[in-house]
N, C-alpha and C positions, 0 to 999 in steps of 0.2 A: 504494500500500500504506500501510497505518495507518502503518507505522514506517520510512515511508521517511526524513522528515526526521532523525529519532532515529538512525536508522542511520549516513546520511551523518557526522552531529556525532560521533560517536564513531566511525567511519573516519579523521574527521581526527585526532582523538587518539590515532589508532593503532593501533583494533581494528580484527579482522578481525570482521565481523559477517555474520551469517547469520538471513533472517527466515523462521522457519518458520510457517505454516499448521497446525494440528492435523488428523489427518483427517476428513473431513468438511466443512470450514471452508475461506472462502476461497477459494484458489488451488489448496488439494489436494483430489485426487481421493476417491471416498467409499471406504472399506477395502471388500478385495473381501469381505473373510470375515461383514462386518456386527457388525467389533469394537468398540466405541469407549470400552472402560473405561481407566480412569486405567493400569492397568500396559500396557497395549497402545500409551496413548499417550510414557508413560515410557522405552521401548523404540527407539518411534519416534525420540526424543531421542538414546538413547544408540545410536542407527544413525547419525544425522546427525552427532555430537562424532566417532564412530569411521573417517567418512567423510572427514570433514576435518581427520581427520590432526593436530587439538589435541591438547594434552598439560593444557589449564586451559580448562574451560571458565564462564563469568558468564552467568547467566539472566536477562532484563529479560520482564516480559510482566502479563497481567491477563484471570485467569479461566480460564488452567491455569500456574498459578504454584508451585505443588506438582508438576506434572511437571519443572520445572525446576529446583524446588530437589532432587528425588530425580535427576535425571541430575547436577545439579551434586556430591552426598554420594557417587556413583558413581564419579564420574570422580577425586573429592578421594582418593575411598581405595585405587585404580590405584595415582595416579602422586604421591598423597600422601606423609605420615609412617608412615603406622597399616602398608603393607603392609612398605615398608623396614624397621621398628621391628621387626614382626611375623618376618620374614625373618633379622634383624641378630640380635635376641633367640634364633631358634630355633637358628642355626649356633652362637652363643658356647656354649651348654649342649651342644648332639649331638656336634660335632667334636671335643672330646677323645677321646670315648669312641672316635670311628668312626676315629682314627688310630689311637689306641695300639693298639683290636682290631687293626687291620692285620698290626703288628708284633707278635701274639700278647702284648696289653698289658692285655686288655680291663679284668683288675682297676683297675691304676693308673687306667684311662682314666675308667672311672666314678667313681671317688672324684673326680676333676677335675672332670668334670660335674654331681657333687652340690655343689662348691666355686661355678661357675661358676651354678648351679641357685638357689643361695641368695643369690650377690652379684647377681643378676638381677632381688631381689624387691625389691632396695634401690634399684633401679635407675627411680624411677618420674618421672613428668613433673615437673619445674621448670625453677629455670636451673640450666648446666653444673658452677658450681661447689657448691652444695646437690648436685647428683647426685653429682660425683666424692667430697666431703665423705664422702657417706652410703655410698656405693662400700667406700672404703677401711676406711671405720670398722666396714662390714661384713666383709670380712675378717682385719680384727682381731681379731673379736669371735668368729666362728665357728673361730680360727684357738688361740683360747685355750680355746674352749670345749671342742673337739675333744681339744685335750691333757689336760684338768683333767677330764673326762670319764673319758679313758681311763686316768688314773693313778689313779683311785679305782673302779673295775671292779675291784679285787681284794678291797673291805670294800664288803660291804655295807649294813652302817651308813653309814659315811661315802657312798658313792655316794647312800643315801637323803635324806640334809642335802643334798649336792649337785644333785639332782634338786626335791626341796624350793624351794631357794634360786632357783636358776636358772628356774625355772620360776612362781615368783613374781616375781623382775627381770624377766625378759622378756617376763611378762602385763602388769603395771605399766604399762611404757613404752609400749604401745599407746596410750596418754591422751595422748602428744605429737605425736600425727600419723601420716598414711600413712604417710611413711619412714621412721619409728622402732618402726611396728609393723612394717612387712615384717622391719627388723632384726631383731625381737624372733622375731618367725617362723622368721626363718632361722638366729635360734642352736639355738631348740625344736627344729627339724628336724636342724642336728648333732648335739644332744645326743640323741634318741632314737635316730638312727642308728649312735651310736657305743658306747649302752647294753651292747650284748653283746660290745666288740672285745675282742678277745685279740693284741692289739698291747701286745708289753713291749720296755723300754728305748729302743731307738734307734728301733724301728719306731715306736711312738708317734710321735717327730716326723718320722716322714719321713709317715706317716698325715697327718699336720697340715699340711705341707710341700704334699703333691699337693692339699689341699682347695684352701689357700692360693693354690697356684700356676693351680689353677683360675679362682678368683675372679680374680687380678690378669689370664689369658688371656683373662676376658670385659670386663674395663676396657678389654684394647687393641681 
């Protein structure tokens, strides 16, 4: 076989190696159906990775090299980042809502998942400490937004400066990067949510309190 020697050398390094044949070619047989396009061959691959039981698989070859880097983008997004992330992400935002409803909560539960919904957007690829940074400063921000919102819902003058203002700061800061705009986003999105509350005195901050305590349940 072409890649026997190739094989051997990187068995001694460790890998487990497997030389396929495309069909048609080779050693393998011709497909009975008379397929032989790239996604049929692509398929073929991710039958072969799923057969052997890898969890990573590495592509070497020349002349379906594009089957192997799509079985490779396959397998990455399995047992990768993207479907964990995807996964980790969707639970931090549902699960408040889907307990507190349990315990006849569902209001509280949703204001935590729009808490959680917004500290999520802050939440974008870097290193850990840039994420936590932008994390936190995200709940500060929608944490103060939410009160100063809703304490100016009784003038409508004043709520219009405040809408004004905030709405210009937080277009603004789009010009300092992805995580300064998701912040920006997700103060825009408390503040129009909280446009109509009719939360006075103490409920205000407990309103503020569940968003908050939202945000901090998708950090852990």
């Amino acid at each position: 076989h072409a890649w026997k020697t190739t094989g051997e050398r990187l068995a001694r390094r460790g890998y487990r190696v497997a030389a396929l044949d495309a069909r048609g070619h080779g050693d393998s047989d011709w497909a009975p159906d008379g397929v032989y396009s790239q996604d049929a061959m692509v398929a073929d691959l991710k039958c072969l990775i799923e057969q052997l039981g890898s969890r990573r698989a590495e592509g070497l070859g020349h002349g379906a090299a594009d089957e192997a880097r799509h079985a490779k983008a396959y397998k990455s997004f399995i047992n990768g980042r993207y479907l964990s992330e995807g996964l980790r992400i969707t639970a931090g935002i549902v699960f408040p809502a889907l307990l507190l409803g349990y315990f006849n909560m569902l209001t509280t539960g949703i204001v935590m998942s729009v808490g959680a919904l917004c500290v999520s957007a802050a939440d974008t690829p870097g290193p850990m400490q840039n994420r936590v940074y932008g994390m936190l400063s995200c709940i500060l921000v929608i944490g103060i937004v939410t009160v100063v919102v809703s304490y100016c819902t009784g003038s409508p003058l004043l709520l219009g400066a405040i809408i004004f203002a905030f709405g210009f700061l937080f277009s603004m800061i789009t010009v300092y990067g992805t995580r300064t705009s998701a912040l920006g986003i997700a103060a825009l999105l408390v503040m129009i949510l909280n446009l109509q509350s009719n939360s006075k005195g103490i409920h205000i901050w407990t309103n503020a309190l569940y968003i908050v305590m939202g945000g901090i349940w998708y950090m852990l």
